[in-house]
N, CA, C and O of each residue as an XYZ file, in Angstrom:
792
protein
N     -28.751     23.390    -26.169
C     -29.879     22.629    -25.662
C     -31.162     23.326    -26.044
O     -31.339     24.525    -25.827
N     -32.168     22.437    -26.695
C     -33.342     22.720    -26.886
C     -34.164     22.709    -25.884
O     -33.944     21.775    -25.113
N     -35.466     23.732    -25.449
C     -36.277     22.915    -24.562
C     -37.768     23.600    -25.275
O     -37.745     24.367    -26.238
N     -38.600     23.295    -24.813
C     -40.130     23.586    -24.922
C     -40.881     23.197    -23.899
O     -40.552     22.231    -23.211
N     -41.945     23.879    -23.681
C     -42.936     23.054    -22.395
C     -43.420     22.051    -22.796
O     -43.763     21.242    -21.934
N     -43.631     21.720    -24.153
C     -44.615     20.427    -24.245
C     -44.843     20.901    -26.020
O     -44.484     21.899    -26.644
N     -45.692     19.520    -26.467
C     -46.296     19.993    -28.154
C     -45.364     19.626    -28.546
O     -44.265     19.432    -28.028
N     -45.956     19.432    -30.057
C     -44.991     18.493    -31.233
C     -43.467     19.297    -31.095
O     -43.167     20.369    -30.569
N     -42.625     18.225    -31.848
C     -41.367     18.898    -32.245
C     -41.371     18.372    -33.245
O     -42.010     17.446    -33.745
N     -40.133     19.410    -33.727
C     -39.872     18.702    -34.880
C     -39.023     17.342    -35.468
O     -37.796     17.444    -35.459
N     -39.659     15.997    -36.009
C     -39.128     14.921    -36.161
C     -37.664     15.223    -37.463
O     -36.651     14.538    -37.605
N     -38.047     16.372    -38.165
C     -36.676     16.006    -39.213
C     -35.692     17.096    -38.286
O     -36.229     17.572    -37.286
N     -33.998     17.574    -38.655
C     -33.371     18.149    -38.294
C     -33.458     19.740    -38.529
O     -33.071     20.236    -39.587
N     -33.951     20.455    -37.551
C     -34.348     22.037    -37.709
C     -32.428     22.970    -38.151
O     -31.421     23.082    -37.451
N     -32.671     23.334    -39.285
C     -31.896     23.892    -40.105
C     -31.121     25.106    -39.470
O     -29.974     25.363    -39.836
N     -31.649     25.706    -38.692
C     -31.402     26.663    -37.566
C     -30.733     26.060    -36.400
O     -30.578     26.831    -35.453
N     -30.294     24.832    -36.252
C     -29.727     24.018    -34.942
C     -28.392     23.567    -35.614
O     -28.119     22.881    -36.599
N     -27.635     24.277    -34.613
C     -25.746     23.476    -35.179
C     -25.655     22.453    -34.122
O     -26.186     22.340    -33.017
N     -25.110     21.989    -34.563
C     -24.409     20.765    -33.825
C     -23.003     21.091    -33.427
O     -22.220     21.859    -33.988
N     -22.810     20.278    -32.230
C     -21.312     20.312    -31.281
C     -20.454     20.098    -32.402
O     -20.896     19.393    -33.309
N     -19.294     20.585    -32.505
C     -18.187     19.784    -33.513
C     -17.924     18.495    -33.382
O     -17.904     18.075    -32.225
N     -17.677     17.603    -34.404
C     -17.556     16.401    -34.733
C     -18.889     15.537    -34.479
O     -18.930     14.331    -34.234
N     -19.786     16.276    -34.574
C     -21.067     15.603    -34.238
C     -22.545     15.516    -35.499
O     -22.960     16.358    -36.296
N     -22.926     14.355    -35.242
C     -23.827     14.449    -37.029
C     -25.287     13.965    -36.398
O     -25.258     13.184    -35.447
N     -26.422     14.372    -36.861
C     -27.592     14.040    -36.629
C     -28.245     13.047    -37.132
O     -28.186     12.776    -38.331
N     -29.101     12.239    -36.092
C     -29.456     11.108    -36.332
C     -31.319     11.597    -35.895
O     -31.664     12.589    -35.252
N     -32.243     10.499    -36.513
C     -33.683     10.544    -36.445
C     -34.142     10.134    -35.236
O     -35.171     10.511    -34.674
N     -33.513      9.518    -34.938
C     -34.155      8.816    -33.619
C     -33.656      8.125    -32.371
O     -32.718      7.412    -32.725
N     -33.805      8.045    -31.422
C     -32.936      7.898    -30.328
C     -32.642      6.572    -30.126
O     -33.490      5.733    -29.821
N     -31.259      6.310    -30.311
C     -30.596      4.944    -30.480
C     -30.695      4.126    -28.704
O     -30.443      4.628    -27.609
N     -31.238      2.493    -29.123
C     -30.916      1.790    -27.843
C     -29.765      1.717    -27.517
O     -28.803      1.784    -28.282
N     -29.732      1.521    -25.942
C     -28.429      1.603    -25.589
C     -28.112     -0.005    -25.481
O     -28.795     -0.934    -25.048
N     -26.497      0.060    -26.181
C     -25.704     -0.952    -26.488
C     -25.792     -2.297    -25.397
O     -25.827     -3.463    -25.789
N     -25.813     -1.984    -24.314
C     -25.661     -2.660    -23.014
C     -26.785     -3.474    -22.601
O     -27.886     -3.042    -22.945
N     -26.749     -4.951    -21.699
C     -27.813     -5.309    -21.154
C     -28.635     -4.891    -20.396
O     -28.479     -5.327    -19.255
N     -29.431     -4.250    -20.519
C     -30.078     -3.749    -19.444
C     -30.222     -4.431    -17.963
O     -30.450     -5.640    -18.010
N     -30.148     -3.982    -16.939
C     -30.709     -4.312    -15.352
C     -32.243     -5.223    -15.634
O     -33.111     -5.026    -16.485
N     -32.166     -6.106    -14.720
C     -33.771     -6.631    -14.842
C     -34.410     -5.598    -13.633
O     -33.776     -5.540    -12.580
N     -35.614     -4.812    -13.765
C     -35.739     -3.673    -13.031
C     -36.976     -3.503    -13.734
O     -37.358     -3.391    -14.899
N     -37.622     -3.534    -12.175
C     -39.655     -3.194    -12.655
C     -39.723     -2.128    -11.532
O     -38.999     -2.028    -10.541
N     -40.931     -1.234    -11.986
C     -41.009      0.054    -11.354
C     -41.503     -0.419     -9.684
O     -41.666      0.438     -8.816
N     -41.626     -1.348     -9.521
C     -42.254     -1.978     -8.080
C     -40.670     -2.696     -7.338
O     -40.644     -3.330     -6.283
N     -39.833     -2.480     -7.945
C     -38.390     -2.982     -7.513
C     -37.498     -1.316     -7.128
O     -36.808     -0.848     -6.223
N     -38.052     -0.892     -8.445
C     -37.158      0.591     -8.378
C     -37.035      1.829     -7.377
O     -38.031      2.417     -6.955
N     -36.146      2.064     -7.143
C     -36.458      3.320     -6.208
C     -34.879      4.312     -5.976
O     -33.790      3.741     -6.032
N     -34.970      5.501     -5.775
C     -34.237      6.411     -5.592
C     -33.682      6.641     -4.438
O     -34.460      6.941     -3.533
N     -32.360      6.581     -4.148
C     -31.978      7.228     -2.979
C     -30.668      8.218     -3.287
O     -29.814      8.104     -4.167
N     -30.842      9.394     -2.080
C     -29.937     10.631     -2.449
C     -29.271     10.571     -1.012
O     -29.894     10.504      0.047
N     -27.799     10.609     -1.173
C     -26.777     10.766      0.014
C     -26.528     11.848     -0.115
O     -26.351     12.441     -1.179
N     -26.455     12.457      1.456
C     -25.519     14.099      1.707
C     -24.469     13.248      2.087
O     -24.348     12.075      2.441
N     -23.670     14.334      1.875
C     -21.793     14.262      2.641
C     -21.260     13.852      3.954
O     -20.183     13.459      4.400
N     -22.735     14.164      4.499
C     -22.639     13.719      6.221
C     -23.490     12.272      6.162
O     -24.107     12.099      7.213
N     -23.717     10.919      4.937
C     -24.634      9.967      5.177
C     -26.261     10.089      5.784
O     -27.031      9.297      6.327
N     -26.313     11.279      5.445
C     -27.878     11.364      5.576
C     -28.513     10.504      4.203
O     -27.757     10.298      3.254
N     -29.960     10.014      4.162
C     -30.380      9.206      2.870
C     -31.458      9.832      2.851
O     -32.207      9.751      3.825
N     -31.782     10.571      1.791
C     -33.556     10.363      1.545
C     -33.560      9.662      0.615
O     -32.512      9.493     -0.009
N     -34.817      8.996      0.211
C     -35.525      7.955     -0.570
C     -36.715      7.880     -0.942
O     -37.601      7.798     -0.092
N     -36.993      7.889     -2.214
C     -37.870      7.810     -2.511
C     -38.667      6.592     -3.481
O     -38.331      6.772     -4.652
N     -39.453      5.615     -3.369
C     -39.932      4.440     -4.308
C     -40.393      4.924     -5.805
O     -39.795      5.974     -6.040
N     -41.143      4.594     -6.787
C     -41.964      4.671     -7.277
C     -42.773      6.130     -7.717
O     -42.659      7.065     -8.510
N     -43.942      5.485     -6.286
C     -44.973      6.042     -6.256
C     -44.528      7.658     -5.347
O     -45.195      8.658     -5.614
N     -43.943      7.704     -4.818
C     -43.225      9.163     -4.517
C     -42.798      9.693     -5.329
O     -43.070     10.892     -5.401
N     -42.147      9.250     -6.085
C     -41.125      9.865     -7.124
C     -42.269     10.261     -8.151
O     -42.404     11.471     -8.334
N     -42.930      9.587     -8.696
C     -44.010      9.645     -9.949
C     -45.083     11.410     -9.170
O     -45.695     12.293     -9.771
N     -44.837     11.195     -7.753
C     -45.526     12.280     -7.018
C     -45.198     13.762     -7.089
O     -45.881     14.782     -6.996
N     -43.726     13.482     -7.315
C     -43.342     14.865     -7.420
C     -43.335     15.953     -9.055
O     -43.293     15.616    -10.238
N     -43.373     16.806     -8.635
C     -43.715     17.782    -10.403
C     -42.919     17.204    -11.718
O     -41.703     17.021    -11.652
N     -43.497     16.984    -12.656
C     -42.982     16.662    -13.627
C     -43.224     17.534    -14.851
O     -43.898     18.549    -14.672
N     -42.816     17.303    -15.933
C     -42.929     18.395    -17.154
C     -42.337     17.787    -18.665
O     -41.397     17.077    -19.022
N     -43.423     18.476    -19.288
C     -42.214     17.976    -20.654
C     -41.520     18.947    -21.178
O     -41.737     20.147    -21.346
N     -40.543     18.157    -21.440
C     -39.714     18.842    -22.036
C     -38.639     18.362    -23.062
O     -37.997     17.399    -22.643
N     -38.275     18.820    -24.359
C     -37.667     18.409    -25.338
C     -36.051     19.408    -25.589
O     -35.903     20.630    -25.589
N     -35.202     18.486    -25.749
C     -34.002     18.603    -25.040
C     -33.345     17.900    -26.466
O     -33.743     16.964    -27.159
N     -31.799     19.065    -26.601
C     -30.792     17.919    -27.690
C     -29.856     17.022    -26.967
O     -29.535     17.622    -25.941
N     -29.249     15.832    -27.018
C     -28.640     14.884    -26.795
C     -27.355     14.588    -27.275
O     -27.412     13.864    -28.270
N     -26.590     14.788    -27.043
C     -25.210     14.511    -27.693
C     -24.482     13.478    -27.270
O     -24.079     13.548    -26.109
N     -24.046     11.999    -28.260
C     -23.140     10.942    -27.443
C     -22.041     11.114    -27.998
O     -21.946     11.707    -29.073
N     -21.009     10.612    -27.339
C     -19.545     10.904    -27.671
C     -18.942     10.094    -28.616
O     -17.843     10.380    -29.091
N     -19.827      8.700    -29.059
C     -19.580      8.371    -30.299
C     -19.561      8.785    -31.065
O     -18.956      8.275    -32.007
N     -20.303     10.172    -31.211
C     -20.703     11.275    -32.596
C     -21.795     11.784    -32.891
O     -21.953     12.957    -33.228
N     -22.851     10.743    -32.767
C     -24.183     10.992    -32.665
C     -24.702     12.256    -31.950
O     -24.302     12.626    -30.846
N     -25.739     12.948    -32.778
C     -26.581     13.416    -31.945
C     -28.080     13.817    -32.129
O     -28.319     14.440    -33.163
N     -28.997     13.592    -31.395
C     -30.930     13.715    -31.566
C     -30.829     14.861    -30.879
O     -30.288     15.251    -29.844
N     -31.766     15.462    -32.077
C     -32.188     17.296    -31.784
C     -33.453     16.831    -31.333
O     -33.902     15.776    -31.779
N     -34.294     17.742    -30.202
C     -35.871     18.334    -29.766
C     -36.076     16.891    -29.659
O     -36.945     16.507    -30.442
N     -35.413     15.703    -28.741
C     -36.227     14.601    -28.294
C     -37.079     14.566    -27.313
O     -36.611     15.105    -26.309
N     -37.890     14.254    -27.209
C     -39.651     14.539    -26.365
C     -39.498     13.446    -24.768
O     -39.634     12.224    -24.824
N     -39.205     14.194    -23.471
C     -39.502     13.380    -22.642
C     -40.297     13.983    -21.785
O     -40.630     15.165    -21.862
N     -40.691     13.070    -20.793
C     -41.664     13.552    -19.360
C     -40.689     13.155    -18.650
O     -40.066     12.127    -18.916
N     -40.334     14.187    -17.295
C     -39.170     13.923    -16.566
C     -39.382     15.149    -15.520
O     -40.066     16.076    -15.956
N     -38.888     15.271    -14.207
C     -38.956     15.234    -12.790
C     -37.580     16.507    -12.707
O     -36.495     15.941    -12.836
N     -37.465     17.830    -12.550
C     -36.561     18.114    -12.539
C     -35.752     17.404    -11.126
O     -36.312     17.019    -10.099
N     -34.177     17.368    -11.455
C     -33.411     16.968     -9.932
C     -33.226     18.103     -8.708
O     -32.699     18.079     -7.596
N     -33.778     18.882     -9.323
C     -33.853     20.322     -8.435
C     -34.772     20.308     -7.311
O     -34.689     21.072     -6.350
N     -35.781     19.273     -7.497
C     -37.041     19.072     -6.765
C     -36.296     17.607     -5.542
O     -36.452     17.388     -4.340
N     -35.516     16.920     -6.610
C     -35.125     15.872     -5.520
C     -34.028     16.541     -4.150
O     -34.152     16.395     -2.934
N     -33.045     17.241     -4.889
C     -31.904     18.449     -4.110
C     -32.869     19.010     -3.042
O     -32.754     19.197     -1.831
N     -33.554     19.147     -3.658
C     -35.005     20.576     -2.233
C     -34.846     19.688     -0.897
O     -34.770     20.199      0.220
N     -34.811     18.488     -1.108
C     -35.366     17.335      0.074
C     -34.202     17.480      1.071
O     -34.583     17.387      2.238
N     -32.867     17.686      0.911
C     -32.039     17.803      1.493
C     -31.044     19.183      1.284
O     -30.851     19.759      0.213
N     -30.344     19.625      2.905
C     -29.407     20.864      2.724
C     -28.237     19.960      2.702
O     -28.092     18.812      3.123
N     -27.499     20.722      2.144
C     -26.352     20.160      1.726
C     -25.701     21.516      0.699
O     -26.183     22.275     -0.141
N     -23.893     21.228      1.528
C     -22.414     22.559      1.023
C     -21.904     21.536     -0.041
O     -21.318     22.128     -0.948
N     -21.935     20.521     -0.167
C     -21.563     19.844     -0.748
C     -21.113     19.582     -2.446
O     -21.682     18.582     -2.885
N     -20.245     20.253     -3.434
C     -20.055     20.729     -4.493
C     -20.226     19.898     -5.896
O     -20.606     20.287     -7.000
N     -19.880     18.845     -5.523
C     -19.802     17.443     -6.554
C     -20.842     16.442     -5.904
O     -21.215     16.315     -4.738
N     -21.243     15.651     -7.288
C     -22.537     14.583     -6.991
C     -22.256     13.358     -7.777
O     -22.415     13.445     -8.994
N     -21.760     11.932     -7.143
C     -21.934     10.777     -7.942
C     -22.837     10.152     -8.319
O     -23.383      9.568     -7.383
N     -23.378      9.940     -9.453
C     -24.697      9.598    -10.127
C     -24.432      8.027     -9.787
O     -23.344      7.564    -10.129
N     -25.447      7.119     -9.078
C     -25.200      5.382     -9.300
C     -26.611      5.069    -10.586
O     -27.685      5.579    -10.905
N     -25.949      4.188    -10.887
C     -26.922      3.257    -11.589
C     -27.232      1.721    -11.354
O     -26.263      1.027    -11.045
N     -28.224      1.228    -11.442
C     -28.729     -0.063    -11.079
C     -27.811     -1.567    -11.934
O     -27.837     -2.782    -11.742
N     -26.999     -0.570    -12.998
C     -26.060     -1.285    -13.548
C     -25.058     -1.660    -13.103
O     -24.461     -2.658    -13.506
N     -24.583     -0.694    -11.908
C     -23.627     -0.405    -11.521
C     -22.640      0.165    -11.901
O     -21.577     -0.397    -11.635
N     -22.572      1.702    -12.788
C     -21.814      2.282    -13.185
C     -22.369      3.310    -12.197
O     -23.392      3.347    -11.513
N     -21.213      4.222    -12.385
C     -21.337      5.646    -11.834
C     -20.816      6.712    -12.612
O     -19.765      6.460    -13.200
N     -21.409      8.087    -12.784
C     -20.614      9.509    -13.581
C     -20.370     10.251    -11.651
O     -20.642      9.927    -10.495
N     -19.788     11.225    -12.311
C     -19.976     12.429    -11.820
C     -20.176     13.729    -12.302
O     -19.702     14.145    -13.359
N     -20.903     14.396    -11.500
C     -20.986     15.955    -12.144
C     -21.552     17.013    -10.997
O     -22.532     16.867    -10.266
N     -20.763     17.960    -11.061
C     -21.110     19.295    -10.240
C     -22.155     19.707    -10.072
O     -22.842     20.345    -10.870
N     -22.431     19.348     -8.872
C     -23.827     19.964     -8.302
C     -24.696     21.258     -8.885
O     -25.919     21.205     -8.753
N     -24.151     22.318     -9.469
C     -24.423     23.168    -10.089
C     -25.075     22.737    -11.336
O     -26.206     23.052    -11.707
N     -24.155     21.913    -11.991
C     -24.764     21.487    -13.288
C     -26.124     20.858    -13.332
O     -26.889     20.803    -14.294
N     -26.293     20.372    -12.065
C     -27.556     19.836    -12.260
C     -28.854     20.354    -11.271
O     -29.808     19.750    -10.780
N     -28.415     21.749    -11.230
C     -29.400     22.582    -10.514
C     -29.430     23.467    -11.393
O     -30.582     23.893    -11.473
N     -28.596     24.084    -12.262
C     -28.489     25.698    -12.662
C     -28.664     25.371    -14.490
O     -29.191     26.142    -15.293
N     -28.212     24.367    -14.720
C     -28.398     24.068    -16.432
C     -29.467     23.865    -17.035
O     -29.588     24.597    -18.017
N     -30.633     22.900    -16.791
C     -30.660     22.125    -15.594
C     -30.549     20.577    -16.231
O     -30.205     20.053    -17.291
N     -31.232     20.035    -14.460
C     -31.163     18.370    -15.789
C     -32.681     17.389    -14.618
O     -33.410     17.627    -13.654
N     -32.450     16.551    -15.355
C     -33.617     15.442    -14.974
C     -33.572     14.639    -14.517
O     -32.490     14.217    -14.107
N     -34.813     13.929    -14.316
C     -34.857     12.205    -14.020
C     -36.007     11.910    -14.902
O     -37.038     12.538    -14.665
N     -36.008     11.339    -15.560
C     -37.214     10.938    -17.298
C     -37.403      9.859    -17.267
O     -36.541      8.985    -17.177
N     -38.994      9.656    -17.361
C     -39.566      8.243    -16.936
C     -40.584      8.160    -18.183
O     -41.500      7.362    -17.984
N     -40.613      8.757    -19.312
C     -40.841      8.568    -20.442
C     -40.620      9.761    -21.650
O     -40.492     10.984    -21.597
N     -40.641      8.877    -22.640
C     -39.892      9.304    -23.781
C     -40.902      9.410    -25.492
O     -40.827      8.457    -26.267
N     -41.517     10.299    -25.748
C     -42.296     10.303    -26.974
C     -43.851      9.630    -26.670
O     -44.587      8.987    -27.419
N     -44.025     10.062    -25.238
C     -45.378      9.672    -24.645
C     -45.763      8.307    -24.201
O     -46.914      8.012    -23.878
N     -44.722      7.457    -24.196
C     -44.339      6.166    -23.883
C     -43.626      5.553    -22.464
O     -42.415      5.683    -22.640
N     -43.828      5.045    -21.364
C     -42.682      5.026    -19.965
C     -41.804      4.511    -20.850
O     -42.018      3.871    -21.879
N     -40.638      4.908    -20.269
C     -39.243      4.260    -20.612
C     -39.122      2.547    -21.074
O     -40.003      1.883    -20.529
N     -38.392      1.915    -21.778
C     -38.295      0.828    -21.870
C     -36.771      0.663    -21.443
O     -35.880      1.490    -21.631
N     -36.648     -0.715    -20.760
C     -35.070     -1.061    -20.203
C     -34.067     -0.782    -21.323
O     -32.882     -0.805    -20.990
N     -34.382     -0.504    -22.689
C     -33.383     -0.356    -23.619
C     -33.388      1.240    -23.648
O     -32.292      1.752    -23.874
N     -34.113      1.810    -23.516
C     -33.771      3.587    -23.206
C     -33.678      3.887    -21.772
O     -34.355      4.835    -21.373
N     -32.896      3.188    -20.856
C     -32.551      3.370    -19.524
C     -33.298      3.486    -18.204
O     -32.935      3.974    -17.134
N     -34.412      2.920    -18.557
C     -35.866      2.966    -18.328
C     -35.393      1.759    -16.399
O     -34.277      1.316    -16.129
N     -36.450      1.627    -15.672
C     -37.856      3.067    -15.683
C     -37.296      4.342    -15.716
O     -37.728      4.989    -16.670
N     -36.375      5.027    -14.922
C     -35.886      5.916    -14.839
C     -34.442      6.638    -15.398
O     -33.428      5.947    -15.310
N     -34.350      7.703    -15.843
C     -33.083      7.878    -16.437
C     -32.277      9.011    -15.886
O     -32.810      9.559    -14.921
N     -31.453      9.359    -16.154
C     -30.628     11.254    -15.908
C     -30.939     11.930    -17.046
O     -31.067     11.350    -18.124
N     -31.058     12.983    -16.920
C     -30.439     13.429    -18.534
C     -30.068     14.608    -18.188
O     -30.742     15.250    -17.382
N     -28.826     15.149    -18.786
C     -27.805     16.267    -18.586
C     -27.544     16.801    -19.707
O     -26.391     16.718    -20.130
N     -28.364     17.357    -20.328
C     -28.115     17.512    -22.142
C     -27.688     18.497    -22.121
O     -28.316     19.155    -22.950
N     -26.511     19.446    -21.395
C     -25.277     20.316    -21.822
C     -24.329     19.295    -21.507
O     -23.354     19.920    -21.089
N     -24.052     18.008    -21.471
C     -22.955     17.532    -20.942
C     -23.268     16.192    -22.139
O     -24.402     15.923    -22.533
N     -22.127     15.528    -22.546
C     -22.104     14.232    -23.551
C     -22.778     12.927    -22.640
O     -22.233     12.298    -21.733
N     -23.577     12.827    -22.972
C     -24.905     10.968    -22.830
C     -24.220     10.141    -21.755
O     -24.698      9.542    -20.792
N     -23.004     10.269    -22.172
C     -22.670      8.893    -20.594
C     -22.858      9.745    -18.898
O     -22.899      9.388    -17.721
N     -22.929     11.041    -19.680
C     -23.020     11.809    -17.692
C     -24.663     11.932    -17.872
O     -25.257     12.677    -17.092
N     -25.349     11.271    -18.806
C     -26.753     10.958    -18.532
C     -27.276     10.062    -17.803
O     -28.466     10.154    -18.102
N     -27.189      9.298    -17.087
C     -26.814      8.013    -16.616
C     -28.165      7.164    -16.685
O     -29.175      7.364    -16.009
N     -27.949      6.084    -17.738
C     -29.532      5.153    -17.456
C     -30.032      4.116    -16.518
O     -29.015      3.559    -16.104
N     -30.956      3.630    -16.031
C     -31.010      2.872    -14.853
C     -30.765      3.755    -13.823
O     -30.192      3.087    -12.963
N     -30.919      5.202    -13.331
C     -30.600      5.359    -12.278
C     -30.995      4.896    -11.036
O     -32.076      4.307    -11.023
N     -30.300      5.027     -9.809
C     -30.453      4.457     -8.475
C     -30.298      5.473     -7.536
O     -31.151      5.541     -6.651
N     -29.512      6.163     -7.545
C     -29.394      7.361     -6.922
C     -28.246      8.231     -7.079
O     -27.602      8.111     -8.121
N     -27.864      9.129     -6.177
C     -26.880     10.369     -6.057
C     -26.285     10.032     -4.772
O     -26.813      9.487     -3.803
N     -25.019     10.478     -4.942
C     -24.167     10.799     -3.347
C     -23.718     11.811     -3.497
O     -23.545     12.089     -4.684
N     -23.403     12.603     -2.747
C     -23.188     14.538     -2.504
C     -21.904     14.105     -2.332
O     -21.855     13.013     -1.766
N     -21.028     14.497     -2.574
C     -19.594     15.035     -2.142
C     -18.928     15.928     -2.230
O     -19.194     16.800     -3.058
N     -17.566     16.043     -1.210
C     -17.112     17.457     -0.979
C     -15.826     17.543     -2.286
O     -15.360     18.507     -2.894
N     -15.600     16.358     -2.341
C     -14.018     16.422     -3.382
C     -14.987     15.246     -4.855
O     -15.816     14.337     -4.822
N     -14.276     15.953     -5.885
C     -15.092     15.323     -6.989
C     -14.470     13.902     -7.255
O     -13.253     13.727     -7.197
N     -15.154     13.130     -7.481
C     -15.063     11.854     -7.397
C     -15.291     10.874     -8.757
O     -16.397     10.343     -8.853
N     -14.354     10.631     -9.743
C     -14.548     10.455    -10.954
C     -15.391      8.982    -10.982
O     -15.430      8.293     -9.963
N     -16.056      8.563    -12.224
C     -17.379      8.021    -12.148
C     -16.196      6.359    -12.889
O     -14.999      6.078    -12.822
N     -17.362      5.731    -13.481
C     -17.235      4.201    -14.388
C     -16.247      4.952    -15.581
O     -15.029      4.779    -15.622
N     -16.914      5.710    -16.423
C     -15.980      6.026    -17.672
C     -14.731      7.070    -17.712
O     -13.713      7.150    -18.399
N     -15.373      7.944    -16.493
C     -14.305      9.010    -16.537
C     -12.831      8.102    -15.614
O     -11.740      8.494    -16.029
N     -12.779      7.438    -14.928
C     -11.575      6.481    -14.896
C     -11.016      5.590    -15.998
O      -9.885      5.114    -16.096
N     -12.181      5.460    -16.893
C     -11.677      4.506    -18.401
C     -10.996      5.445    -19.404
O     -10.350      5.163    -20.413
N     -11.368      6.870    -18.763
C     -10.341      7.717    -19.624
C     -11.482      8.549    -20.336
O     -11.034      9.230    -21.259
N     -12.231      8.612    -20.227
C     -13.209      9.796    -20.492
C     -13.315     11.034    -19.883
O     -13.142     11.114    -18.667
N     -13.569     11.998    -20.538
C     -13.294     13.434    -19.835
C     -13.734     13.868    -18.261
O     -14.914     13.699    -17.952
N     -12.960     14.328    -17.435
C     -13.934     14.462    -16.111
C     -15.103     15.124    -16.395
O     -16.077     14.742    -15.747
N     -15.338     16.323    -17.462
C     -16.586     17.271    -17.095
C     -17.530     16.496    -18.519
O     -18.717     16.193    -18.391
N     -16.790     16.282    -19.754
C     -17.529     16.323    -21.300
C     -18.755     17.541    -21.614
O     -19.966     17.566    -21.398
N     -18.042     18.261    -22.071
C     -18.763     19.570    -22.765
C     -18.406     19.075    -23.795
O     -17.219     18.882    -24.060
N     -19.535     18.732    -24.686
C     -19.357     18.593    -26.193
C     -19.316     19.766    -27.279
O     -19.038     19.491    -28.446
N     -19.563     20.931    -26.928
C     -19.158     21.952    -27.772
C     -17.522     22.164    -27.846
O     -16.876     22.556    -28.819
N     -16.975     21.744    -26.368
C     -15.666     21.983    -26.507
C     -15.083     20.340    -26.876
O     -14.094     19.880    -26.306
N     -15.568     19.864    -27.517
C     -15.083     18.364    -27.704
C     -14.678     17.706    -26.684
O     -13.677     17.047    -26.964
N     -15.102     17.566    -25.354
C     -14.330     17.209    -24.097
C     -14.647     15.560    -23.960
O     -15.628     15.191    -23.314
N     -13.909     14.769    -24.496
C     -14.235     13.495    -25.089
C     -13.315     12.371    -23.737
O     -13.820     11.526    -22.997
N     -12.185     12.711    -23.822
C     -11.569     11.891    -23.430
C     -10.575     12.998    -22.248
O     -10.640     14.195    -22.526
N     -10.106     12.790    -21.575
C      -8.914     13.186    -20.693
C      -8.191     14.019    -21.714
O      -8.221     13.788    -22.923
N      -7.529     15.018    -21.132
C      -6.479     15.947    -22.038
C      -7.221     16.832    -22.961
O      -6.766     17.926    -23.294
N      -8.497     16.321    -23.433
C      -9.077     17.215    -24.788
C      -9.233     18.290    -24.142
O      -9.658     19.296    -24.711
C-alpha cells in the first residue's frame, strides 16, 4: 500500500512498485460493474452497531464534519486488476470506532446495495482504512461507490465496500455477500487469497 498526505501522484505505473501475484496494472480506476443504489448525500447516512445494539449515527453533514485527509493508496481487485497511488479524500474509520467502546473483534460492513463483507476490527484500525467521499478532487459518483465508500487497500476491492451504510461489531466473525459465494474469508492479495481454500 501506497500512501502520501496529499500532492500529485504519479498517473503512469512507478517502476519501483510490484504488484500482488497474478495481478497487472491498469491507468485508471474502473466503474463498478453493478447498478448503482439511487442515493443523494441528503438521503445518505452512516450508522455503526456495537455487539450489545448500541447505534451511533451519523448523516451527511456530521460525517463531512469529522477529520478528513488525502491520501493515495494501491487497490487491488480480484479479477486481476490493479491502480497504483489512486488520489482520494476520505475520513479515517478510526475516528468513526472513537464514537463507541466496544471488545468486540470482527465488523460487518453493510451497503446501501445490500451486500455485506466482513473484516477484523484490527484491520481497520491498525492498517488502516477509510470512508472516501472523493476521488481525484471530484465527490464520488454512484459508479465509484459514491457518496461514500470503504476502502481497505491491504485487503482485495470487494472488502472495500461501495455505497456504504454502515458497520455492525461482532463477537464471532460473520462472513459477508461474497465471502458465502465462495470468496476468501480474509483476501490478502499478496497471498492470492481469492477464493476459499487459497
Amino acid at each position: 500500500m501506497a500512501m502520501s498526505p496529499g500532492g500529485p501522484a504519479p498517473r503512469g505505473r512507478p517502476e519501483d512498485v510490484d504488484l500482488p501475484p497474478g495481478q497487472y496494472w491498469v491507468s485508471e480506476f474502473p466503474a463498478l460493474p453493478a447498478d448503482p443504489p439511487e442515493m443523494t448525500k441528503a438521503d445518505w447516512a452512516f450508522s455503526l452497531t456495537t455487539e450489545d445494539g448500541r447505534i451511533r449515527r451519523w448523516d451527511w453533514a456530521a460525517f463531512r464534519a469529522l477529520p478528513s485527509q488525502r491520501i493515495s493508496v494501491d487497490l487491488h481487485c480480484v479479477t486481476g486488476w490493479s491502480v497504483l497511488a489512486s488520489r482520494w479524500e476520505a475520513t479515517s474509520v478510526h475516528h468513526l470506532l472513537c464514537a463507541v467502546g466496544t471488545s468486540a473483534p470482527y465488523v460487518v460492513v453493510h451497503s446501501y446495495a445490500g451486500h455485506t463483507t466482513n473484516v477484523p476490527l484490527e484491520d481497520l484500525v491498525e492498517m488502516p482504512a477509510w470512508l472516501a467521499f472523493s476521488r481525484d478532487g471530484h465527490e464520488l459518483t454512484a459508479a465509484e461507490g459514491g457518496p461514500a465508500r470503504l476502502l481497505v487497500p491491504h485487503l482485495y476491492l470487494w472488502k472495500s465496500l461501495p455505497w456504504v451504510s454502515g458497520m455492525t461489531l461482532t463477537v464471532n466473525d460473520e462472513p459477508g455477500t461474497w465471502e458465502r459465494r465462495g470468496y476468501h474469508n480474509y483476501g490478502d492479495p499478496w497471498r492470492q487469497q481469492r477464493f476459499q481454500g487459497d
